[in-house]
N, C-alpha and C positions, 0 to 999 in steps of 0.2 A: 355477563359480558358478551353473550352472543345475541344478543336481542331479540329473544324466544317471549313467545307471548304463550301464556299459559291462562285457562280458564277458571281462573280460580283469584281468592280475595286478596289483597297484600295483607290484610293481616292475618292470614292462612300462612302465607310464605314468609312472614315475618315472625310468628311463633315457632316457627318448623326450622328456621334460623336458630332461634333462644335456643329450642332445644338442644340443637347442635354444636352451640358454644358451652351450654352446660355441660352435658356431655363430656367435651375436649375439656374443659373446666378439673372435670371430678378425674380426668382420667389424667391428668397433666404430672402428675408428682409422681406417676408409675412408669419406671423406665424399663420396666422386667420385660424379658423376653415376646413374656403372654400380651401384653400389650402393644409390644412393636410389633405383633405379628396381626393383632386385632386391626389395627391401625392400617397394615399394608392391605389386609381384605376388605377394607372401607375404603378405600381411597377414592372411589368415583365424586363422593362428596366433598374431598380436603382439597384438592389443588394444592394451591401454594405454599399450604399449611405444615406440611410433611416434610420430610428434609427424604430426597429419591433416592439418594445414595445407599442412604441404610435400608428401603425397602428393598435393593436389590438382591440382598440377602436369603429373600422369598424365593426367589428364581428356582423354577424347579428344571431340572436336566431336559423337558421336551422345550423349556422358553417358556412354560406359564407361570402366573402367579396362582399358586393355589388350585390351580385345573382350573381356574375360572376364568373364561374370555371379556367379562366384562373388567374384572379387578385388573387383570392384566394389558386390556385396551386403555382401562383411565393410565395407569402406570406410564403405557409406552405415548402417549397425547402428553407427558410430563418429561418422560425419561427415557428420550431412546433407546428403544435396546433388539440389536436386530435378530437378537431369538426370540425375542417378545414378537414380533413381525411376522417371523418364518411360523411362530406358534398359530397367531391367527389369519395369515393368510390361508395355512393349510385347510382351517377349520371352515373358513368359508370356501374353500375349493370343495370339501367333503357336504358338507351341508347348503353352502348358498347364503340366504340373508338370513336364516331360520336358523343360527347356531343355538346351541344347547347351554343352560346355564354351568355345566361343570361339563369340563371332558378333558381325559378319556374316564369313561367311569366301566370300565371293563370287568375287572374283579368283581366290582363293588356288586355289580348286576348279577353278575356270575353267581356270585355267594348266595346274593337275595333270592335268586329263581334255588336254590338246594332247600335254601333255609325253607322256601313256600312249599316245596317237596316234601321236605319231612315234616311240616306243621300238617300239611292236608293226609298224611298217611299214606303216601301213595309213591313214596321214593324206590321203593323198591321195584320198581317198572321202568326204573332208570337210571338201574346202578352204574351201565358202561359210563352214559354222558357224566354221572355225578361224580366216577371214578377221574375221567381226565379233565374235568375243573379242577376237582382238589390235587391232584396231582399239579396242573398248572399252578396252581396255588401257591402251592410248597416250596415249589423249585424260583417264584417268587418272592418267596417268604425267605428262603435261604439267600436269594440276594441283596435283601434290603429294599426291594421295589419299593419308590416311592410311593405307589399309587394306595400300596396297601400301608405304608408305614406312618404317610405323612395324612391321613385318614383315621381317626380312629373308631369310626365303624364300621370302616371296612378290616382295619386291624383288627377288632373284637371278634369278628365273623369269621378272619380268617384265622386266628386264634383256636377259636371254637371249633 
């Protein structure tokens, strides 16, 4: 609809279509949760397909969908929403045109730099730092922080 010329065959983009009505096809009769939520993290691809209302559901307390600027950019191009806005305007204040595909990924990183510490043997040279992670951790962990709840590798990690 926007009259984007792409280098590539129609019938490259006309199978890559098939796919995507198959897909919506097999997944049509599943109204479970795990589905509307699969669904709201694809949406770059659905447009008109989605009913917006119910993805707003997803909305997490900073205004994204999912941490993710893109799932949440297609959303707000469908479905206003002016914490969806204030989410990525921010991001491009913070970054520029070069935003990240998930953010805030704070914990998540957090955990992985311990976890790389104690896999290489060598954490012990950084008990204070690894002390007020896991501490930060916790007192996230005891609020429910989405970052780490609505994650579940980061909830394993920070479990662990």
């Amino acid at each position: 609809g926007m009259d984007l010329e792409f280098p590539v065959r129609q019938t490259d983009v006309d199978r890559l279509i098939h796919l995507r009505e198959i897909e919506l096809e097999r997944e049509a009769g599943d109204h479970s949760y795990g589905r509307k939520a699969y669904m709201a993290y694809v949406t770059e691809g659905l447009g008109n397909l989605l009913e917006w209302d119910e993805i707003m559901m997803f909305q997490r307390k900073n205004g994204s969908f999912f941490n993710c600027p893109s799932t949440t950019a297609a959303t707000l191009v469908n479905h206003y929403n002016n914490k969806a806005l204030q989410y990525l305007n921010c991001l491009v204040s913070k970054f520029g045109s070069a935003v990240p595909t998930v953010y805030p990924l704070n914990i998540y990183c957090q955990l992985s730099w311990v976890d790389a510490l104690e896999k290489m043997g060598i954490s012990q040279y950084f008990v204070s730092e690894i002390k007020s992670i896991l501490d930060t951790t916790y007192v996230s962990w005891l609020e429910r922080d989405e970052e780490i709840m609505l994650d579940i590798t980061t909830c394993a990690m920070a479990f662990r």
